[in-house]
C-alpha positions in Angstrom: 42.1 97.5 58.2 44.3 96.5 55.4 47.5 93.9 56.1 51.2 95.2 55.9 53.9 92.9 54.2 55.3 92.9 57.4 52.2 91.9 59.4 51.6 88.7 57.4 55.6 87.9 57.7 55.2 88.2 61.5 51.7 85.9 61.8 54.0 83.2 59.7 57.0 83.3 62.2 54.3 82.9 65.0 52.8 80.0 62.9 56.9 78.8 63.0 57.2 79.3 66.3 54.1 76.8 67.1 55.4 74.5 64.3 58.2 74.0 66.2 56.7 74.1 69.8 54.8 71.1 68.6 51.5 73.0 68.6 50.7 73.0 64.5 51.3 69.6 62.3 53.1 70.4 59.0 50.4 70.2 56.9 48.4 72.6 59.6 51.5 74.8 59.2 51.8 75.3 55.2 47.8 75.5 54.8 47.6 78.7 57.5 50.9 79.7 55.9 49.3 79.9 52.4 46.3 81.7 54.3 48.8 83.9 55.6 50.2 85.5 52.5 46.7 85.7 51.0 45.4 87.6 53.9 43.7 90.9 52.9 43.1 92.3 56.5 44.5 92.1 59.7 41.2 90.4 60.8 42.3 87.7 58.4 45.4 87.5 59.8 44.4 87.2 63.6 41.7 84.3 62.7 44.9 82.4 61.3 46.8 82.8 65.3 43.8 83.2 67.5 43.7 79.4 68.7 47.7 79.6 70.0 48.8 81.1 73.1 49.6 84.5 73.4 53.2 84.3 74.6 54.1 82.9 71.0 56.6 85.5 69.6 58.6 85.2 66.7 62.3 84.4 67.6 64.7 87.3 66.6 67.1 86.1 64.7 70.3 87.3 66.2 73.6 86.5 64.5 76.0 84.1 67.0 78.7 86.4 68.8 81.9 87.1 67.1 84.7 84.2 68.6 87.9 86.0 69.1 90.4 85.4 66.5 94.3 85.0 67.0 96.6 87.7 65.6 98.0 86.6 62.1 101.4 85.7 62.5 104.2 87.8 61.3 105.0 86.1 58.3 103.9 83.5 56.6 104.9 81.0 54.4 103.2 82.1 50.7 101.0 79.6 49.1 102.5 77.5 46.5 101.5 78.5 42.8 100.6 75.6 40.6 102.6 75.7 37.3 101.0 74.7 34.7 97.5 73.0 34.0 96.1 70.5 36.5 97.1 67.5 36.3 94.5 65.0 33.9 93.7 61.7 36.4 95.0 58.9 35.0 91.6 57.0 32.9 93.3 53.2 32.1 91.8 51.0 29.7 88.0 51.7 30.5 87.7 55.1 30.3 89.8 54.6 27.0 87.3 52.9 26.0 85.0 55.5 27.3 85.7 58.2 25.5 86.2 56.7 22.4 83.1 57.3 19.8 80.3 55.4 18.8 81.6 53.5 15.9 85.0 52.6 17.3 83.5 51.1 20.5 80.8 49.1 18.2 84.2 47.6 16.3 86.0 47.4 19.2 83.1 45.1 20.5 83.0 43.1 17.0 86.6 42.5 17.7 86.5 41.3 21.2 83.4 38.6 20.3 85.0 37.9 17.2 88.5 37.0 19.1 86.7 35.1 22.3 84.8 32.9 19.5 87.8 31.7 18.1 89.9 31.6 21.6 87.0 29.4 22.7 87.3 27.1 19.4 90.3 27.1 19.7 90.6 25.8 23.2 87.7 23.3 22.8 89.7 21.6 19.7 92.4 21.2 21.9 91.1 19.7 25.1 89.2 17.3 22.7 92.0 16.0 20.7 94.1 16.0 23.9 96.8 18.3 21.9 96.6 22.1 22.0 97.2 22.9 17.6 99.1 25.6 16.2 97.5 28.9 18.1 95.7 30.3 14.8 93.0 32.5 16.8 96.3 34.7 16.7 95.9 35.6 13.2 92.4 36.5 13.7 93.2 38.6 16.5 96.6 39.8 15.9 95.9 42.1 12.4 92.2 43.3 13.2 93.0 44.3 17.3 97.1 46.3 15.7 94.4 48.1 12.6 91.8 48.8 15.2 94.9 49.9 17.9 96.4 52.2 15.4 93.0 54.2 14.5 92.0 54.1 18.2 95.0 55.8 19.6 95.5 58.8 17.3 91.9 59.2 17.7 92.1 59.2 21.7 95.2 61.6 21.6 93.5 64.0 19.7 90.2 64.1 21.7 92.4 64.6 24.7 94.8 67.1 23.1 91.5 69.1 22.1 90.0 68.9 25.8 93.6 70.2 27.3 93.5 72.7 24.8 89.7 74.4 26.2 91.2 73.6 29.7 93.9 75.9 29.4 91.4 78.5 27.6 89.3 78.5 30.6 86.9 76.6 29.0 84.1 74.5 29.8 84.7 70.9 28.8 82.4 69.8 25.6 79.6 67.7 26.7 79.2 63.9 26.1 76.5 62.5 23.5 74.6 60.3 25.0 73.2 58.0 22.3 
């Protein structure tokens, strides 16, 4: 006779049943499992159970008892409704740097070497001539970081201006490069 649906689903929750009694390893399990659902007749299907005891039965799954519930109170305080969008976490100087693009971290990254070379030059001139000169790693530092400051800010605020602007649209935040 032909297998119901039915019939192979309860043969695998007897094949459950003995995977958790102990009585079937895992792989044991999956391989009768496969067998199982591949079945053609019930004779199939009993070959797959025959070596386990008889009392296996499938465990009804019952849902848990309801736990009694207090009565809601008479009033209630109402939830408080946010105003306005969520609040953006605060990123600091890394994820500044973060989110700026490609280019400006490569010069930002020019700049920094560029400024530590001549810091370090500086500093080495200066222990050996037992006199610290005039600090002229300033000048190398002072007009390239204020250029690179003032095209890496507008650029920032505008980037986060944009991603605001989706928030509040119900958007989905635009997703990162990677490259």
């Amino acid at each position: 006779m032909r297998a119901s649906d039915s019939e192979r689903q309860e043969v695998v929750e007897v094949l459950k049943v003995a995977l958790d009694d102990g009585r079937l390893r895992m792989d044991e399990y999956v391989d009768r499992m496969e067998k199982a659902y591949e079945a053609v007749t019930v004779g199939d299907l009993a070959l797959l159970h025959d070596d386990l005891p008889h009392e296996l039965v499938p465990l009804k799954r019952t849902p848990a008892p309801e736990m009694p519930v207090a009565p809601a109170p008479m009033y209630s305080e109402p939830a408080p409704v946010p105003l306005g969008p969520p609040p953006v976490p605060a990123t600091g100087i890394r994820g500044a740097y973060a989110e700026l693009p490609g280019g400006l971290k490569v010069l930002w990254t020019v700049w920094f070497a560029a400024v530590s070379i001549n810091v370090v030059v500086w500093l080495l001139v200066g222990l050996t001539s037992m006199s610290f000169p005039y600090p002229w790693p300033l000048w190398v530092a002072g007009p390239a970081g204020a250029a690179l400051w003032g095209i890496s800010a507008p650029t920032l605020q505008a980037k986060r201006a944009r991603e605001a602007k989706r928030r509040r649209q119900g958007l989905p935040p635009k997703k990162q490069k990677r490259g």
